[in-house]
N, C-alpha and C positions, 0 to 999 in steps of 0.2 A: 544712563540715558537709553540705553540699547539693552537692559538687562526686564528680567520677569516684570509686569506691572501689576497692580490691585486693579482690578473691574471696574472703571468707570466710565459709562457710557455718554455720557454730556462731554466730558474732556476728550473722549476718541473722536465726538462728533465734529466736535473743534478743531481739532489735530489734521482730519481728512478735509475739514472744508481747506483750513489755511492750504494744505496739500496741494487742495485743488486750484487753488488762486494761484501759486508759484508755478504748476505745471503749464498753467495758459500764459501766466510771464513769459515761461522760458517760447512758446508757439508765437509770439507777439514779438517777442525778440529776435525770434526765427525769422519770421516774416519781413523785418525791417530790413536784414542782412538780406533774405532773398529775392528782393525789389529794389536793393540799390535805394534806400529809403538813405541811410546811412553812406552810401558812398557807390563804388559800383558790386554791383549787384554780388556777392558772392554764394559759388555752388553748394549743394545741397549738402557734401560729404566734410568741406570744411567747416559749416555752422556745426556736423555732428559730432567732428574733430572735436573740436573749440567746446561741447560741450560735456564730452568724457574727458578733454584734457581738463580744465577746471574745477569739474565736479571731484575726480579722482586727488586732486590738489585740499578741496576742500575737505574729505571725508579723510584722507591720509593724512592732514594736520590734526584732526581730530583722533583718528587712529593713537598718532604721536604724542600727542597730550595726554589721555585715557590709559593706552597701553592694556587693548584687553587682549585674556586670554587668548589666542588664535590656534585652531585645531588644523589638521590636514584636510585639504581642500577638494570634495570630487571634481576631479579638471574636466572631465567629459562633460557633466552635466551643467558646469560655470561654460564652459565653454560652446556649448550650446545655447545654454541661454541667452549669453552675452553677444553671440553671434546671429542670432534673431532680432534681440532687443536692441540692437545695433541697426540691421536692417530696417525695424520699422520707425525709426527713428528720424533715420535718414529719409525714407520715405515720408511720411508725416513732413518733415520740413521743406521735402523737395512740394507737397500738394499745397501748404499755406502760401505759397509763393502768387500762388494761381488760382484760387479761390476761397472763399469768404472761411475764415478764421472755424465762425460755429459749422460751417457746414464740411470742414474737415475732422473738425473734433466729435461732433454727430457721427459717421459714419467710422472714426476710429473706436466708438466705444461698438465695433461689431466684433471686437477682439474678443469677449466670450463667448459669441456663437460658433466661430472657429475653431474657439479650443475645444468646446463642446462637441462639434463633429468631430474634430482631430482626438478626442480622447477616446473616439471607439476601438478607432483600429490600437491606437498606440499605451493606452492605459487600461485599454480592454473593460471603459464604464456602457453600463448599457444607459440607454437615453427614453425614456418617456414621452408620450402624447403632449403631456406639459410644455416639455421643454421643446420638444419639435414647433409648438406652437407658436413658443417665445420664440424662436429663433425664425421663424417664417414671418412674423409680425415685423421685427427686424430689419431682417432682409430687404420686405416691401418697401421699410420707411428708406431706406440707401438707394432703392431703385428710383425714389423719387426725386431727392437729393442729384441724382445722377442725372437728369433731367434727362430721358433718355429721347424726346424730338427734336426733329432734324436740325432745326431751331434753336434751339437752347442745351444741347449736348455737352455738360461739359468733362471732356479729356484728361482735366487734371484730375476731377475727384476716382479717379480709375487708382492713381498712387495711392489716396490716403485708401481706399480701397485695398489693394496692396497690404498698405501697414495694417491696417489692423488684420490681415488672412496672417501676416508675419510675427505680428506682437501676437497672437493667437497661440501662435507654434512654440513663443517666448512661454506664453501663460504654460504649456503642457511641463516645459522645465523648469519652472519655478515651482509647478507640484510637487516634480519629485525630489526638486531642495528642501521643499518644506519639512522644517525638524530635524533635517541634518546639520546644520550649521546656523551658529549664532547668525543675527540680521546682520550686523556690524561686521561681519567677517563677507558676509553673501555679498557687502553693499561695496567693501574695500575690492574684492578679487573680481565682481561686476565691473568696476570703474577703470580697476588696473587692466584687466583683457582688452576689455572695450575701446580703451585708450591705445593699446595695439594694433586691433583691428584696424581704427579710423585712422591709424597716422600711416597705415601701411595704405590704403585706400584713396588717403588725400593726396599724395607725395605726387600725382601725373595733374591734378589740377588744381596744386596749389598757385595762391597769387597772395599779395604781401597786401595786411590788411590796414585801414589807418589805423589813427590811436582810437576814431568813435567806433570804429568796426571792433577793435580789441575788448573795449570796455564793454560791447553789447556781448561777445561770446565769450567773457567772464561772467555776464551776468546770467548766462544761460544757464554755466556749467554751477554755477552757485545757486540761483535758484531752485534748481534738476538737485543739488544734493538736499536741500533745506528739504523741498518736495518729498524726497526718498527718508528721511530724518522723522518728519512729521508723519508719513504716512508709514511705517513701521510701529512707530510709539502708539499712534491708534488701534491701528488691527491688535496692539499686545492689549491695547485697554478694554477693548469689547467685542464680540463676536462677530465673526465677516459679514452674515446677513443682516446684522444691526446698520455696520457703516456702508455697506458696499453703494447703497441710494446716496449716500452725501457724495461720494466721489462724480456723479454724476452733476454737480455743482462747474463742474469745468466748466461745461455747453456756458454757461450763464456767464460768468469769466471772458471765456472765449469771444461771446459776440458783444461786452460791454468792452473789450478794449480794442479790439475791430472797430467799433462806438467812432470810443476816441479820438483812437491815433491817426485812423484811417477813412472815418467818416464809413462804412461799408453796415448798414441796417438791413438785419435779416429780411429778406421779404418772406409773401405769404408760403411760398413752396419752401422754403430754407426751416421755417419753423413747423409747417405739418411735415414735413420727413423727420427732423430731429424729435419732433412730439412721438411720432410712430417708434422710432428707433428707441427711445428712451421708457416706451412704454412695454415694446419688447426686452429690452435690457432689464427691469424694473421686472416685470414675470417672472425673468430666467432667475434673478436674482434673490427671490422667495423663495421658485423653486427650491435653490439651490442650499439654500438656506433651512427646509424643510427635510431634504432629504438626509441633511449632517446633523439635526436634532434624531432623526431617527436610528 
């Protein structure tokens, strides 16, 4: 499941959309717990709990069953990661509480423009006209989103703001995992840290959840593994700049089950900032894509 795959691009393209359906599960799941939809409202840190404690459950029973090879782990840079991809998690969860589903998932896909600043200083890549351009295009479409008049300001999207500058910081340490370690081992010692972090984190604001609260942040932390599952097996089956556009399938996701559950339809500024945002993400990501062919 976790091992070398043959190149196939139609089945990666599959693997990344399903990816992307389970990830706006788990922000849909998020949102119910963080509005008291489900019962009373519960904080940001235990939905994130709830979702490395499960996830970690799910991926370590699979661990158990498999039994693959497991090599020595670089702790600094899992623990970096983990400690990022932890924060923006939490973040991300703490913004869908308080506004529209797409228009948090919009502006959390500015996580590669982030890393792309953040790789000058810290991985010493130089940056291009290109890519400065994507990332200003970007930027514009989150400024919009952000409704920045007196009127219509809104304060939450400042967090998922937040997460993605932190899932950015995540993205620079998953670089330098890359190719050190099997997926399956990144995805175990991810889950296990992270499960640390958030139980150490939750324990001053915990509160006792019911059994529908339980069920939703089972389902978070299971969906979040299947997500991680699917989207490892893709990136093995075709090359990043092939899938990196289907991952962008969330946004779509994201605001059909907003739709649903919650009646919440994008209006007109929701959707031209995430058209802008996505069309900056969508440049950066040719670029990017061009520049590892070369």
């Amino acid at each position: 499941m976790f091992e070398a795959k043959p190149q196939n691009p139609a089945l990666a393209a599959a693997l990344i959309f399903a990816a992307t359906a389970f990830i706006a599960g788990t922000t849909l799941l998020a949102k119910a717990l963080g509005t008291g939809t489900l019962g009373p409202a519960l904080p940001a840190l235990q939905i994130s709990h709830g979702r490395f404690l499960f996830a970690f459950l799910a991926i370590g029973g699979v661990v158990m069953t498999l039994r693959p090879r497991l090599t020595r782990p670089h702790w600094r840079l899992h623990l970096g990661r983990t400690t990022f991809g932890w924060g923006g998690v939490t973040l991300m969860f703490a913004a869908v509480a308080y506004i529209p589903m797409s228009d948090a998932t919009a502006i959390a896909f500015l996580n590669p423009v982030f890393a792309m600043v953040l790789a000058i200083p810290l991985l010493g890549e130089r940056v291009g006209p290109w890519r400065w351009g994507a990332a200003a295009i970007a930027l514009c479409g989150a400024l919009i989103l952000l409704r920045p008049a007196p009127g219509s300001f809104q304060p939450a999207a400042l967090l998922a703001l937040a997460a993605a500058a932190v899932m950015g910081m995540e993205l620079i340490f998953i670089k330098k995992l890359s190719g050190r370690e099997r997926p399956i081992q990144i995805l175990l010692v991810n889950n296990a840290m992270g499960l640390a972090i958030a139980s150490a984190a939750v324990w001053p604001v915990w509160q006792p959840p019911l059994p529908g609260q339980w069920a939703a942040l089972a389902g978070i932390g299971g969906l979040m593994a299947c997500a991680q599952a699917c989207f490892v097996n893709g990136m093995a089956r075709a090359d990043a700049s092939f899938v990196a556009p289907f991952s962008y399938a969330t946004l779509i996701f994201a605001a059909l089950y907003d739709m649903i559950a919650f009646d919440v339809i994008p209006d007109a500024i929701s959707m031209t900032g995430a058209a802008i945002i996505l069309t900056g993400a969508l440049v950066l990501a040719w670029r990017e894509g061009r520049a590892a062919r070369r």
